[in-house]
C-alpha positions in Angstrom: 86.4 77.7 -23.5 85.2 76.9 -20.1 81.7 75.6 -21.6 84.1 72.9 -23.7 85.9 72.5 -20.9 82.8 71.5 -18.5 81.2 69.1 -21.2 84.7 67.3 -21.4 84.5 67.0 -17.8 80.6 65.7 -17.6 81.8 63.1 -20.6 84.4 61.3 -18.9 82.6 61.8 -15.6 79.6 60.1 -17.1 81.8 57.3 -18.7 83.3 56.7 -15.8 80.7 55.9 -13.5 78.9 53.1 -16.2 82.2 51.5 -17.1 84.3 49.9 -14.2 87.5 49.8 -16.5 86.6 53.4 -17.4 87.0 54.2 -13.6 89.7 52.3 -12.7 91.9 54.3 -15.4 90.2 57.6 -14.2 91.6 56.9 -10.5 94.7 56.0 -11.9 95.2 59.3 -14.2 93.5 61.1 -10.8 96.0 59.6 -9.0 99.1 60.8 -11.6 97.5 64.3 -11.9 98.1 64.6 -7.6 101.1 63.3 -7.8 102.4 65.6 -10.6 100.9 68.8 -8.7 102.7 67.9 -5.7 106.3 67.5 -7.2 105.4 70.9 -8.9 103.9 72.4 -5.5 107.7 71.4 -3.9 109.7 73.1 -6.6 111.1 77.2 -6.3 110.2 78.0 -10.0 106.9 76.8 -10.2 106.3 78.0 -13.5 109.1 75.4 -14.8 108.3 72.5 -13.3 104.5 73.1 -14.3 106.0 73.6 -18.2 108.1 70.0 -17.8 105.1 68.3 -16.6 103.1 69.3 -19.3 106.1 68.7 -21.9 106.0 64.9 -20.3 102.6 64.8 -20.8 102.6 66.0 -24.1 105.9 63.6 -24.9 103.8 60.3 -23.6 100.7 61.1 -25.6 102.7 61.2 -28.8 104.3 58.0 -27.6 101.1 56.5 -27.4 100.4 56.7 -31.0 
């Protein structure tokens, strides 16, 4: 899993850095993904509020369709 994992990784990395609009939407989802960990970092049941960000998550992908 971790080997899928790191080639994901390396592929938007790489996309990133020869697309500007590629980046800018990588900063912006960087910029979610901190925001996200901090609201769950502040919560007592840490568990929970990790589960509701990934049911957003999950919600506004299938949104997006």
């Amino acid at each position: 899993m971790s080997i899928l994992l790191r080639k994901l990784a390396r592929y938007v990395t790489q996309k990133a850095a020869s697309d500007p609009e590629a980046r800018e939407k990588v900063a912006r989802a960087a910029s979610g993904l901190v925001k996200e960990a901090k609201q769950i970092a502040k919560e007592d049941d840490r568990a929970y509020a990790a589960g509701r960000a990934f049911r957003r998550a999950f919600d506004k992908l299938q949104n997006d369709r």
